[in-house]
PDB file of N, CA, C and O in Angstrom:
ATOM      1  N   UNK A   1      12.658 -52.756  28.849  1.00  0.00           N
ATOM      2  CA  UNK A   1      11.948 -51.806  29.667  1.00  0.00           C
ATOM      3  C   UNK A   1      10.467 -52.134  29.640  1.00  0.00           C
ATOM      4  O   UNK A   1       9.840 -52.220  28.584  1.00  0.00           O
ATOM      5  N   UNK A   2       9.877 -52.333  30.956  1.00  0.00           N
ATOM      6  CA  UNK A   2       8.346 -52.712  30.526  1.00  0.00           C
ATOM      7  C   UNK A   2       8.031 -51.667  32.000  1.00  0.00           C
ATOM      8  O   UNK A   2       8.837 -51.172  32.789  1.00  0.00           O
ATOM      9  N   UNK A   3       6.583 -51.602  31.957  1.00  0.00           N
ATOM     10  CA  UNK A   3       5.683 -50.511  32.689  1.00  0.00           C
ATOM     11  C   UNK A   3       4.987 -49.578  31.986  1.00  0.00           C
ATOM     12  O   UNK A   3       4.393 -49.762  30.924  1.00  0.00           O
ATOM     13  N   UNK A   4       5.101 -48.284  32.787  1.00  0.00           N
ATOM     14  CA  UNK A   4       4.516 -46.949  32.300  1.00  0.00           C
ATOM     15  C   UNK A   4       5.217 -45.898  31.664  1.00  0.00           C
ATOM     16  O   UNK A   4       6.130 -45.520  32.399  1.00  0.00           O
ATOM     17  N   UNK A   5       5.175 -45.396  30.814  1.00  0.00           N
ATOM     18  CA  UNK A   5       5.457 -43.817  30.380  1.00  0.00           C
ATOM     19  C   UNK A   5       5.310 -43.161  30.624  1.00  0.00           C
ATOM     20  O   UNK A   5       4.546 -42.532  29.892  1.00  0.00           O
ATOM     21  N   UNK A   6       5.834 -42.373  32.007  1.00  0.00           N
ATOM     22  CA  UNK A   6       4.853 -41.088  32.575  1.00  0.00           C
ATOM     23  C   UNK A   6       5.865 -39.569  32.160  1.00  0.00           C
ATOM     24  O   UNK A   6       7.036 -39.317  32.444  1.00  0.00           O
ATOM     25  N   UNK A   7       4.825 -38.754  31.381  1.00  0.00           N
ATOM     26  CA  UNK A   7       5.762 -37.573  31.191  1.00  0.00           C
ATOM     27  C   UNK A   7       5.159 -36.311  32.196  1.00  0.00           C
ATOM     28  O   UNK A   7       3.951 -36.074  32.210  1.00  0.00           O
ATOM     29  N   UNK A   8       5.998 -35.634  32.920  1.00  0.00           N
ATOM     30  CA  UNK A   8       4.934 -34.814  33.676  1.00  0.00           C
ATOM     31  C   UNK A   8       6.129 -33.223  32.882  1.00  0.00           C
ATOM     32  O   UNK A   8       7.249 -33.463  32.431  1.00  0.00           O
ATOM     33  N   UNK A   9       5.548 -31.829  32.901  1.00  0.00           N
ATOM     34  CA  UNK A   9       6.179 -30.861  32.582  1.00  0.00           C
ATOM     35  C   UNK A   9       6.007 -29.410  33.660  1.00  0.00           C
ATOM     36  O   UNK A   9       4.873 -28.934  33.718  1.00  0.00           O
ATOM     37  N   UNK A  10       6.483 -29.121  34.015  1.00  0.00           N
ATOM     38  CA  UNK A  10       6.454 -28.037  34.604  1.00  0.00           C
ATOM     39  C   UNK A  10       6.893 -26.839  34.433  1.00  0.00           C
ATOM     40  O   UNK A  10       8.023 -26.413  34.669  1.00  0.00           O
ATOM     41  N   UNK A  11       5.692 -26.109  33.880  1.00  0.00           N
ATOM     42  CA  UNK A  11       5.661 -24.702  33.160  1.00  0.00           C
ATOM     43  C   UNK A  11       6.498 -24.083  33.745  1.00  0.00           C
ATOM     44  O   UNK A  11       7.526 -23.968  33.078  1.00  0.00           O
ATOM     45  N   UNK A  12       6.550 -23.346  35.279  1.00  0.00           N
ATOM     46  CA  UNK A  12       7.232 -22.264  35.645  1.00  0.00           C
ATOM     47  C   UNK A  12       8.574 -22.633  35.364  1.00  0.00           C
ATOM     48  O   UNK A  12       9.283 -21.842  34.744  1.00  0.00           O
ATOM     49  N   UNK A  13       9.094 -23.926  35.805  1.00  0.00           N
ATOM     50  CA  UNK A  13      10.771 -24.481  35.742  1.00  0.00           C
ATOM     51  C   UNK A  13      10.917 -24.178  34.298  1.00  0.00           C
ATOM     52  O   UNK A  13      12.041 -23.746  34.041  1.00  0.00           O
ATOM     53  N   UNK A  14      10.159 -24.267  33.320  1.00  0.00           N
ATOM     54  CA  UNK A  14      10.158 -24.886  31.768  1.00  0.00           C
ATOM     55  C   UNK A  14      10.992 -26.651  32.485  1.00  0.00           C
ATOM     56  O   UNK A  14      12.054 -26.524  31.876  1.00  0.00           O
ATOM     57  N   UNK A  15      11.077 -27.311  32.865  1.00  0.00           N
ATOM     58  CA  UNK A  15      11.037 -29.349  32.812  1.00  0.00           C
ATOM     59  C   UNK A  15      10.317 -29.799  32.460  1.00  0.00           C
ATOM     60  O   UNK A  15       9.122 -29.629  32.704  1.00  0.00           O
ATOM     61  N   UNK A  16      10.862 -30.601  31.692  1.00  0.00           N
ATOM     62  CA  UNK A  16       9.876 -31.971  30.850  1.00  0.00           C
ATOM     63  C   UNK A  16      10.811 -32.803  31.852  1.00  0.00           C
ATOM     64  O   UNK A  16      12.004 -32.675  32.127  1.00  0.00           O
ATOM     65  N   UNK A  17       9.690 -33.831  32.360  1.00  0.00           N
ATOM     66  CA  UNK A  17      10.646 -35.130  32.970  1.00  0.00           C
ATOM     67  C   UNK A  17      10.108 -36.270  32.423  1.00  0.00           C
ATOM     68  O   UNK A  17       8.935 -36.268  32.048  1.00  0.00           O
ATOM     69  N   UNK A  18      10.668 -37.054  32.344  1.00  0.00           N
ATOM     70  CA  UNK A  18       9.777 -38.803  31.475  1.00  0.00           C
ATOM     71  C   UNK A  18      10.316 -39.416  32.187  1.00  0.00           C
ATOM     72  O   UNK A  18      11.512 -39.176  32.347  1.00  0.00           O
ATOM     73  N   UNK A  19       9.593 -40.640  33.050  1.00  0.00           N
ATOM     74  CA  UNK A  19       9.677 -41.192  33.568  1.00  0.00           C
ATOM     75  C   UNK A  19       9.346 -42.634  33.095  1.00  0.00           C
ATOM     76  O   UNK A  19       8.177 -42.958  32.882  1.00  0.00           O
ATOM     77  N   UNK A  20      10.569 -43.655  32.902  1.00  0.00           N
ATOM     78  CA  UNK A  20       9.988 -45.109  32.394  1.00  0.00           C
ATOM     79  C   UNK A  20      10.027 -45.961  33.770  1.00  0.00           C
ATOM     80  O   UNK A  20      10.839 -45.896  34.693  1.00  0.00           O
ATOM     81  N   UNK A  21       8.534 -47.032  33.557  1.00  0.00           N
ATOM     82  CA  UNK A  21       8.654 -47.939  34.667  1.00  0.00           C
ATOM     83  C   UNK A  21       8.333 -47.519  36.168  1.00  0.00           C
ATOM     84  O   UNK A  21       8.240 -46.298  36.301  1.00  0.00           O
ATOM     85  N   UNK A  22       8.199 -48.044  36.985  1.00  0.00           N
ATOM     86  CA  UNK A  22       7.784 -47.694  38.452  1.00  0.00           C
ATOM     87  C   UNK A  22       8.841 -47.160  39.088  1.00  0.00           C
ATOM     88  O   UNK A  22       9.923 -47.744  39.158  1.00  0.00           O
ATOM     89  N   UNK A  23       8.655 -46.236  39.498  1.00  0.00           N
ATOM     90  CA  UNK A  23       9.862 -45.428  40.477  1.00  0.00           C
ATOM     91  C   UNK A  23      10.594 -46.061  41.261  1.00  0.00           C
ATOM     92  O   UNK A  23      10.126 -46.854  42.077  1.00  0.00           O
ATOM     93  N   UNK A  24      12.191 -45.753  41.111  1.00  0.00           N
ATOM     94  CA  UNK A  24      13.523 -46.146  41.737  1.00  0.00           C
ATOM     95  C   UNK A  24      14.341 -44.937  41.927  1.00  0.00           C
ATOM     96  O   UNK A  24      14.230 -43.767  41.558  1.00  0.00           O
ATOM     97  N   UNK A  25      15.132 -45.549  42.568  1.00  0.00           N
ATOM     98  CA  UNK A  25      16.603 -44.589  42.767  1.00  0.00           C
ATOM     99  C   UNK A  25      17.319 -44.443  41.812  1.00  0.00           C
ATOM    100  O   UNK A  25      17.916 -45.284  41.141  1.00  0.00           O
ATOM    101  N   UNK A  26      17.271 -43.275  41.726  1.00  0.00           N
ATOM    102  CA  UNK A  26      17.641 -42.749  40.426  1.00  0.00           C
ATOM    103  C   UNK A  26      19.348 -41.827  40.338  1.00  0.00           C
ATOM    104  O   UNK A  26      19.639 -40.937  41.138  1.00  0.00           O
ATOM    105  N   UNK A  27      20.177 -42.246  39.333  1.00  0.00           N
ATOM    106  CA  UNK A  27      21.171 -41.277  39.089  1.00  0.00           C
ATOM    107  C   UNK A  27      20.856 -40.553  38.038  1.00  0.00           C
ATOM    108  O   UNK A  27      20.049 -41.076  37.271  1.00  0.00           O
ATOM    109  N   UNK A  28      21.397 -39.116  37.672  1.00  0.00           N
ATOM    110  CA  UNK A  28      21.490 -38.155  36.230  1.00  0.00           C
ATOM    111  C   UNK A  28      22.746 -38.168  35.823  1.00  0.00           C
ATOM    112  O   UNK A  28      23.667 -37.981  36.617  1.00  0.00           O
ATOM    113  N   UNK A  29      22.876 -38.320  34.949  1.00  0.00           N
ATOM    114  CA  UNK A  29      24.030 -37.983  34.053  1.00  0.00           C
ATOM    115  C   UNK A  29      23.624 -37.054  32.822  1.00  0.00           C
ATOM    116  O   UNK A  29      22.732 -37.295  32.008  1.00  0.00           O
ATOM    117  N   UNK A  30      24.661 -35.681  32.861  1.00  0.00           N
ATOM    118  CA  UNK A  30      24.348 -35.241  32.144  1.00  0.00           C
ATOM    119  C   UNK A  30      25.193 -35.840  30.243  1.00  0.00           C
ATOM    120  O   UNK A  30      26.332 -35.937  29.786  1.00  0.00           O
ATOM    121  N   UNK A  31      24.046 -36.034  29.834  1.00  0.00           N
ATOM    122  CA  UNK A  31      24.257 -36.135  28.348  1.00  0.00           C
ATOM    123  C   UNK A  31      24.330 -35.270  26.663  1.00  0.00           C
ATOM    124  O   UNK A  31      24.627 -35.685  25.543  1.00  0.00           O
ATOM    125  N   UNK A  32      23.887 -33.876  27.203  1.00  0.00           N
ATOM    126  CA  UNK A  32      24.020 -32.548  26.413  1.00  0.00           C
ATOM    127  C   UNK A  32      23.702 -31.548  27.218  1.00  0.00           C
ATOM    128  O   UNK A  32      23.172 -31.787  28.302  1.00  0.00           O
ATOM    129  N   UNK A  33      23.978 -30.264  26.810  1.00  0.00           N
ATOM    130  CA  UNK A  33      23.121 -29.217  27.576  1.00  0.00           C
ATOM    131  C   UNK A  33      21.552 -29.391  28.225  1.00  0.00           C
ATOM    132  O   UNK A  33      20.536 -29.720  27.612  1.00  0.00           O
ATOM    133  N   UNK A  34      21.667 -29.127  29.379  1.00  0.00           N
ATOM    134  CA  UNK A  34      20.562 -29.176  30.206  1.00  0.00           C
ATOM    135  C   UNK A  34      19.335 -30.651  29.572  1.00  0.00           C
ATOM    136  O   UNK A  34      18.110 -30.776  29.550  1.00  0.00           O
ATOM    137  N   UNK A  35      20.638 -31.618  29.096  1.00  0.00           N
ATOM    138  CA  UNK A  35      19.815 -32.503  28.827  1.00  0.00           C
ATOM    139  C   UNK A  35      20.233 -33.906  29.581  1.00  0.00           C
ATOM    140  O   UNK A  35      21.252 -34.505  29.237  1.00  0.00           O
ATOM    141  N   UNK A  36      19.269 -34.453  30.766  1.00  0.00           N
ATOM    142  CA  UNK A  36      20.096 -35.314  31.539  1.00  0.00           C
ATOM    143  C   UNK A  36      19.264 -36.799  31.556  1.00  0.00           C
ATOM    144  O   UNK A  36      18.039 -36.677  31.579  1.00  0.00           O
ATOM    145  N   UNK A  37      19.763 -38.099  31.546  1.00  0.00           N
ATOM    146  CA  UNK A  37      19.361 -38.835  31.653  1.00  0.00           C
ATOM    147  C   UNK A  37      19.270 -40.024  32.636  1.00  0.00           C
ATOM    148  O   UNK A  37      20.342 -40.382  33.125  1.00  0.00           O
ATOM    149  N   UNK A  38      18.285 -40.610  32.957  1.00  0.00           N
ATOM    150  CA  UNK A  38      18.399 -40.889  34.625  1.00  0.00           C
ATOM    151  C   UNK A  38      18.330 -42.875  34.574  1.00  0.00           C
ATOM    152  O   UNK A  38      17.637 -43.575  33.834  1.00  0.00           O
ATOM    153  N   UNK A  39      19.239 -43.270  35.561  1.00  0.00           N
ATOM    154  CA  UNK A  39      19.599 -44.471  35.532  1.00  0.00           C
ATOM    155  C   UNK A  39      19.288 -45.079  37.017  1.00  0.00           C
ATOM    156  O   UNK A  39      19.527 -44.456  38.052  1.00  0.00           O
ATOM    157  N   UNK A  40      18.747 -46.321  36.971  1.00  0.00           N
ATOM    158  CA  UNK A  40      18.284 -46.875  37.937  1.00  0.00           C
ATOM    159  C   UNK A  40      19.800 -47.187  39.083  1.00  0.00           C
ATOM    160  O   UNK A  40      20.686 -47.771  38.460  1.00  0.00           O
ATOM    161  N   UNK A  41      20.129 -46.923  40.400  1.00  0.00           N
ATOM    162  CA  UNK A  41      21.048 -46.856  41.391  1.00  0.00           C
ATOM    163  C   UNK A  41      21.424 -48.138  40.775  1.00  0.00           C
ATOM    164  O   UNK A  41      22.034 -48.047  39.710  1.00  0.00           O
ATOM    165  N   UNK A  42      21.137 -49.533  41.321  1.00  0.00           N
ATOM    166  CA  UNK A  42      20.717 -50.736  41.365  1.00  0.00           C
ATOM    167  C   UNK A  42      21.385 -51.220  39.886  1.00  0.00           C
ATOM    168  O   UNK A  42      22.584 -51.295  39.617  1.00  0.00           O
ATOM    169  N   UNK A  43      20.457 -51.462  39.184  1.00  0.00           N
ATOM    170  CA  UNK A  43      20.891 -52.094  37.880  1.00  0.00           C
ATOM    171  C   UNK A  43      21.412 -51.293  36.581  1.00  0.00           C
ATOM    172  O   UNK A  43      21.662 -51.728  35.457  1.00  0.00           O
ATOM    173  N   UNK A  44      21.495 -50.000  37.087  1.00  0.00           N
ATOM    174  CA  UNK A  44      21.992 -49.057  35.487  1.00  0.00           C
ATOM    175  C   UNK A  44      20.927 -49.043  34.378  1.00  0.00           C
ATOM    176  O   UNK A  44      21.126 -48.824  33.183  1.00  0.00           O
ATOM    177  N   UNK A  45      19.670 -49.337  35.036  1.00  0.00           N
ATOM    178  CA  UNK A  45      18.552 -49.344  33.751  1.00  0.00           C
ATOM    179  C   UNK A  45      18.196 -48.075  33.394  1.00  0.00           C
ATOM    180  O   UNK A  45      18.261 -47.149  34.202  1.00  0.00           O
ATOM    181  N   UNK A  46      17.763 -47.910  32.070  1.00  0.00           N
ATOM    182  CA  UNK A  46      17.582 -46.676  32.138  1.00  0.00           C
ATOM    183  C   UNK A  46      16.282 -46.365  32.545  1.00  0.00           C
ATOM    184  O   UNK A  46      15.482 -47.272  32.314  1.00  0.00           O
ATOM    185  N   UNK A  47      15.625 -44.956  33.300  1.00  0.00           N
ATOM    186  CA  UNK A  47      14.590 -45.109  34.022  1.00  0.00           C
ATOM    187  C   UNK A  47      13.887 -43.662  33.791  1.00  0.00           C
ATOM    188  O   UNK A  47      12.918 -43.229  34.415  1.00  0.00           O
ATOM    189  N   UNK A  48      14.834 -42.810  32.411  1.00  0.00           N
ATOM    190  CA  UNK A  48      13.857 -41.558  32.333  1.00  0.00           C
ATOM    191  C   UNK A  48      14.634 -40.232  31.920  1.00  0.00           C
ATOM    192  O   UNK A  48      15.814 -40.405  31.615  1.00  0.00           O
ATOM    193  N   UNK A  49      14.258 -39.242  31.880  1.00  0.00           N
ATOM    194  CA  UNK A  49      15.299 -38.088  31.192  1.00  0.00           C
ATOM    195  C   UNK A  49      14.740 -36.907  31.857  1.00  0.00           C
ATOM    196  O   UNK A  49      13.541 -36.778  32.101  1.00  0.00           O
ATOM    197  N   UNK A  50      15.510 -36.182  32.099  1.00  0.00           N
ATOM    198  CA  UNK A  50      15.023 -34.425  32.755  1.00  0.00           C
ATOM    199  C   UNK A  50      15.600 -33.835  31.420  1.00  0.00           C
ATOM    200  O   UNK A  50      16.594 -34.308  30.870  1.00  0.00           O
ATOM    201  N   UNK A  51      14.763 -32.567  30.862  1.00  0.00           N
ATOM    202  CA  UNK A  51      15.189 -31.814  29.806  1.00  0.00           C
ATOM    203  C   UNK A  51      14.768 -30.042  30.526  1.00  0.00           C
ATOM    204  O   UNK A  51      13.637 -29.630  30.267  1.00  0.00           O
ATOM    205  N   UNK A  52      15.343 -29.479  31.046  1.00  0.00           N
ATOM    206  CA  UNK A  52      15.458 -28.225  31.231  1.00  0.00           C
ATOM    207  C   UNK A  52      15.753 -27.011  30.143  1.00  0.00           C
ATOM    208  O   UNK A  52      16.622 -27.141  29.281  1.00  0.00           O
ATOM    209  N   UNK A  53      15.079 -26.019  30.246  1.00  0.00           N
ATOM    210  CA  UNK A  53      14.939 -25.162  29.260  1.00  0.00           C
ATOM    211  C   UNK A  53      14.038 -26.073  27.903  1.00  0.00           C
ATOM    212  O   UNK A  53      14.439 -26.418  26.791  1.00  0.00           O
ATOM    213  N   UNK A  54      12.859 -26.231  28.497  1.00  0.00           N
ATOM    214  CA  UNK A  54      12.140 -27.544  27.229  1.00  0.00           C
ATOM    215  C   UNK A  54      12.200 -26.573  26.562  1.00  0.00           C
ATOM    216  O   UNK A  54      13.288 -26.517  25.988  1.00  0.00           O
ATOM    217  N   UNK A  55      11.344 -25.484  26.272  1.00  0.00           N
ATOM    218  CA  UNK A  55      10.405 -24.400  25.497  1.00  0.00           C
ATOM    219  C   UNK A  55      11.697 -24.150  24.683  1.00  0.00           C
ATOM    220  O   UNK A  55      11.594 -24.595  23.540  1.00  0.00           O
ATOM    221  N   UNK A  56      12.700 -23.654  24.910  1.00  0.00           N
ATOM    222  CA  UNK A  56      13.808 -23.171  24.670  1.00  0.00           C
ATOM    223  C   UNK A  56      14.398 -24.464  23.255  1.00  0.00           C
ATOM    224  O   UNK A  56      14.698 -24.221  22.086  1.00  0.00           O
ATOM    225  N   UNK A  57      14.384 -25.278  23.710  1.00  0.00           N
ATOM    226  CA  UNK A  57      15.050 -26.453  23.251  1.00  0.00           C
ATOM    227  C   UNK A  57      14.070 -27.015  22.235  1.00  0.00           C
ATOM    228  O   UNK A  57      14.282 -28.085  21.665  1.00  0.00           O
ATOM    229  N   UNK A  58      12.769 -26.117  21.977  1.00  0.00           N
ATOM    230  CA  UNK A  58      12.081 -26.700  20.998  1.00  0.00           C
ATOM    231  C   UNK A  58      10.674 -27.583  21.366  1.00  0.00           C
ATOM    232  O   UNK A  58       9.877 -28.072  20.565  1.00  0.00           O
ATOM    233  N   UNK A  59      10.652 -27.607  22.360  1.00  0.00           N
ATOM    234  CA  UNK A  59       9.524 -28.569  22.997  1.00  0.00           C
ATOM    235  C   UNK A  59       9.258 -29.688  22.821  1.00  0.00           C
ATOM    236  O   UNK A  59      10.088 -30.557  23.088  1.00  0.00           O
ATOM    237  N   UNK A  60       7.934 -30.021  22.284  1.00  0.00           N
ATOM    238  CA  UNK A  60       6.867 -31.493  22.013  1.00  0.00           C
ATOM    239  C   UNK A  60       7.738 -31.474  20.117  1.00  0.00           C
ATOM    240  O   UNK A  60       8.189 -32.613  19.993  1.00  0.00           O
ATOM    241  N   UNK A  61       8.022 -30.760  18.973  1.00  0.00           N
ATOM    242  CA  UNK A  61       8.055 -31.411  18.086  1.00  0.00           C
ATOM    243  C   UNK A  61       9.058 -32.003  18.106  1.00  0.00           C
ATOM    244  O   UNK A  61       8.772 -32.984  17.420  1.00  0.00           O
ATOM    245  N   UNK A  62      10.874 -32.215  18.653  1.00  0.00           N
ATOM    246  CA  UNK A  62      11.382 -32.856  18.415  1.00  0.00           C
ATOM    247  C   UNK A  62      11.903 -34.469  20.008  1.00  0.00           C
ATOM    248  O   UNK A  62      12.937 -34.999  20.414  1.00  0.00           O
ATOM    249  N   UNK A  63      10.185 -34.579  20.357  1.00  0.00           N
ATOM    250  CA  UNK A  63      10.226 -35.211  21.080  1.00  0.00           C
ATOM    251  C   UNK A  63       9.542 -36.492  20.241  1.00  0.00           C
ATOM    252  O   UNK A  63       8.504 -36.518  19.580  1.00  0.00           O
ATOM    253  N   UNK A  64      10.651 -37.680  20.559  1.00  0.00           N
ATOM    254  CA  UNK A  64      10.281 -38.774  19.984  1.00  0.00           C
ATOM    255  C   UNK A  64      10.222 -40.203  21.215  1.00  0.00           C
ATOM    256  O   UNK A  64      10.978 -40.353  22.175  1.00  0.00           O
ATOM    257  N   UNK A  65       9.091 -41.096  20.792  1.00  0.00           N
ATOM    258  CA  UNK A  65       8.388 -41.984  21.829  1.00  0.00           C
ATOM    259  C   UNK A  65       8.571 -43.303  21.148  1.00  0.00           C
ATOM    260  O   UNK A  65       7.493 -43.565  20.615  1.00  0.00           O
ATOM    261  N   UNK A  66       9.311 -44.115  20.952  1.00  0.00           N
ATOM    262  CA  UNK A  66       8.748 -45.634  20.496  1.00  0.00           C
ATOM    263  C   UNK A  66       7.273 -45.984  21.031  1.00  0.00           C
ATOM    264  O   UNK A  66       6.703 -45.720  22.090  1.00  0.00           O
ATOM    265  N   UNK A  67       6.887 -46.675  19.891  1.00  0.00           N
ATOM    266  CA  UNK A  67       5.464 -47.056  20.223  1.00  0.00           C
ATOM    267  C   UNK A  67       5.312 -48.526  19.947  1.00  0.00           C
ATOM    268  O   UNK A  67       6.154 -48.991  19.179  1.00  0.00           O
ATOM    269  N   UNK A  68       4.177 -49.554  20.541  1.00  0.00           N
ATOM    270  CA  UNK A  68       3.666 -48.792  21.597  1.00  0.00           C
ATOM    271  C   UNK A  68       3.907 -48.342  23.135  1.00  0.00           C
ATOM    272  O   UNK A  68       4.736 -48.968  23.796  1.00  0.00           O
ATOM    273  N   UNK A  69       3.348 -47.498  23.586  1.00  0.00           N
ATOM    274  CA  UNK A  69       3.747 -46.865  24.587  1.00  0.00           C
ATOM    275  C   UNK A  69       2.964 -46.692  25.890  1.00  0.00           C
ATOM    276  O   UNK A  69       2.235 -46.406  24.940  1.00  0.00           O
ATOM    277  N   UNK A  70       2.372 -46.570  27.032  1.00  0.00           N
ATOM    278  CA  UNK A  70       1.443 -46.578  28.126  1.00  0.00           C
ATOM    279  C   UNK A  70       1.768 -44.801  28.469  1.00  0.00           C
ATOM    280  O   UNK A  70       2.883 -44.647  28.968  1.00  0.00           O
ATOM    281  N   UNK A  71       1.285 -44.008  28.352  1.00  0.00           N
ATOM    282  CA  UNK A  71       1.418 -42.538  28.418  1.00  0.00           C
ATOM    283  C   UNK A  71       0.562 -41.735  29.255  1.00  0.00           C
ATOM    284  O   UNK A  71      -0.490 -41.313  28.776  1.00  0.00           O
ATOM    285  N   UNK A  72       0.905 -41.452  30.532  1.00  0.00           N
ATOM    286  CA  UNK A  72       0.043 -40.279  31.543  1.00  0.00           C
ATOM    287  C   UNK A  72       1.031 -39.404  31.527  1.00  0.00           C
ATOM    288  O   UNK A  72       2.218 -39.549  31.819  1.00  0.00           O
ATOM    289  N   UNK A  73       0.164 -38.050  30.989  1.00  0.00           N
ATOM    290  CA  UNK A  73       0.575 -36.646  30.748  1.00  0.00           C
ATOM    291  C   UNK A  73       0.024 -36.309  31.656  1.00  0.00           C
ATOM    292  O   UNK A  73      -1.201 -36.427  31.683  1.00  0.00           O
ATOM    293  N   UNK A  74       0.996 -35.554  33.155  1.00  0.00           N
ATOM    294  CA  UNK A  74       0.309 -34.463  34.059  1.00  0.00           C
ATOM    295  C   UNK A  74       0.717 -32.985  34.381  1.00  0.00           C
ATOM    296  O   UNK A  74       1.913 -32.707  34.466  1.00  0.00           O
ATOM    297  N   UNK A  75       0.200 -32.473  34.478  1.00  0.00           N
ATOM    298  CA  UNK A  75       0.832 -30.810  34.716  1.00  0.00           C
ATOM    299  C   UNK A  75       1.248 -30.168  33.475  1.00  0.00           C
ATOM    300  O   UNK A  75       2.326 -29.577  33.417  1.00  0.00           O
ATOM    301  N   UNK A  76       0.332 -30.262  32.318  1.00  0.00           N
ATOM    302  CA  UNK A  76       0.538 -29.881  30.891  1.00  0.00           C
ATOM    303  C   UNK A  76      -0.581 -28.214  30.926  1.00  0.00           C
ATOM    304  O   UNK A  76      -1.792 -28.432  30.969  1.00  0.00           O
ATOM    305  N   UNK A  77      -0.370 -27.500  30.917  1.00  0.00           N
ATOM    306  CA  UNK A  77      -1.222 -25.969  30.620  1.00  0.00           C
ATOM    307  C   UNK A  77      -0.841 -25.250  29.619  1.00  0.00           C
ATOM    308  O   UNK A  77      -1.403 -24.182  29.377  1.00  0.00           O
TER     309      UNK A  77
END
């Protein structure tokens, strides 16, 4: 996986989305409760995760990042 790390969150939804690499067509599969992970149409790469009900689910502490990492945080309040 090479590119960017982009995590954006959106308060009212409570979504965390992470986005690896430059945007593609994307499938979800869900992989736990309201926890889904997203795969490139094309090659099955993996390309990012939707986590719904973040706040709920615990938030930022049991969020883990291999490093190093390229990281733009937007829509964080």
């Amino acid at each position: 996986m090479k590119g960017n790390l982009q995590i954006y969150y959106d308060v009212e939804a409570d979504i965390l989305e992470i986005q690896i690499g430059e945007p593609t067509e994307i499938y979800f599969d869900e992989i736990d409760d309201d926890l889904f992970e997203g795969h490139d149409e094309k090659t099955g790469e993996l390309k990012g995760f939707k986590i719904f009900n973040f706040k709920k689910r615990g938030g930022m502490k049991d969020i883990k990042i291999p490093l190093p990492a390229n990281i733009e945080i937007n829509g964080v309040s």
